[in-house]
C-alpha positions in Angstrom: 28.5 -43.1 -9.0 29.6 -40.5 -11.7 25.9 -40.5 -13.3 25.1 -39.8 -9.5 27.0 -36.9 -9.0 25.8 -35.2 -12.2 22.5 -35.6 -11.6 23.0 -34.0 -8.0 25.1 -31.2 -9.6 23.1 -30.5 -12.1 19.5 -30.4 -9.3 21.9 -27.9 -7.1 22.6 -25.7 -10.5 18.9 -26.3 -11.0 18.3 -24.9 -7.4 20.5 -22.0 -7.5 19.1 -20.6 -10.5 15.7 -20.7 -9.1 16.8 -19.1 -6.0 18.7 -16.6 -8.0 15.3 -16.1 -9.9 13.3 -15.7 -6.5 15.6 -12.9 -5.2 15.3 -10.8 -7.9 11.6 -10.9 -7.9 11.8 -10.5 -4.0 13.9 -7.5 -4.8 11.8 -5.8 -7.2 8.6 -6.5 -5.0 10.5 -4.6 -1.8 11.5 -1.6 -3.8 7.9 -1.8 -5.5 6.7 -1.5 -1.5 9.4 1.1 -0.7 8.3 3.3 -3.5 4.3 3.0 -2.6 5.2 3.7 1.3 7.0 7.1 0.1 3.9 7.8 -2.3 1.5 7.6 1.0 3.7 9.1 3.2 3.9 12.2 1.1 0.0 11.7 0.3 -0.5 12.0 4.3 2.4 14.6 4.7 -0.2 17.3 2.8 -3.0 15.6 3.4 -3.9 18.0 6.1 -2.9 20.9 3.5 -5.6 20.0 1.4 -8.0 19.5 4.3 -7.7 22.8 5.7 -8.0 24.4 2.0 -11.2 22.4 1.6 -12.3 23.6 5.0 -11.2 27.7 4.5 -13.4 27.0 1.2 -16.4 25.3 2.7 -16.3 28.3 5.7 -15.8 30.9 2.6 -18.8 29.2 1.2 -21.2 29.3 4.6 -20.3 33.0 5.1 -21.4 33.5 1.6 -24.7 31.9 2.3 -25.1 33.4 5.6 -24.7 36.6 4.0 -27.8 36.3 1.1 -30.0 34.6 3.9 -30.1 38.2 5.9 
């Protein structure tokens, strides 16, 4: 009975340490995600900053064409 209980204790020390183990890699997995969902946020935030500065420079670029084809 004693050589029972020890080996149960020592399969639920066994368990918890595993678990423990498992948490921390959930946890550094989650704040992994959290910190790539700010990066695209931001990357979406100016996103349309950088589209309308490649349009202004596209339309800068037509007018300039339009202008030598006359």
């Amino acid at each position: 009975m004693i050589g029972e209980i020890a080996r149960l204790e020592k399969s639920i020390l066994s368990a918890r340490s595993e678990a423990l183990k498992a948490t921390a890699g959930l946890s550094e997995e989650i704040e992994r995600a959290k910190q790539e969902k700010a990066y695209w946020v931001l990357q979406q935030k100016f996103a349309p900053l950088r589209e309308g500065k490649l349009l202004t420079t596209k339309r800068r670029r037509m007018r300039q064409t339009e202008g030598n084809d006359a």
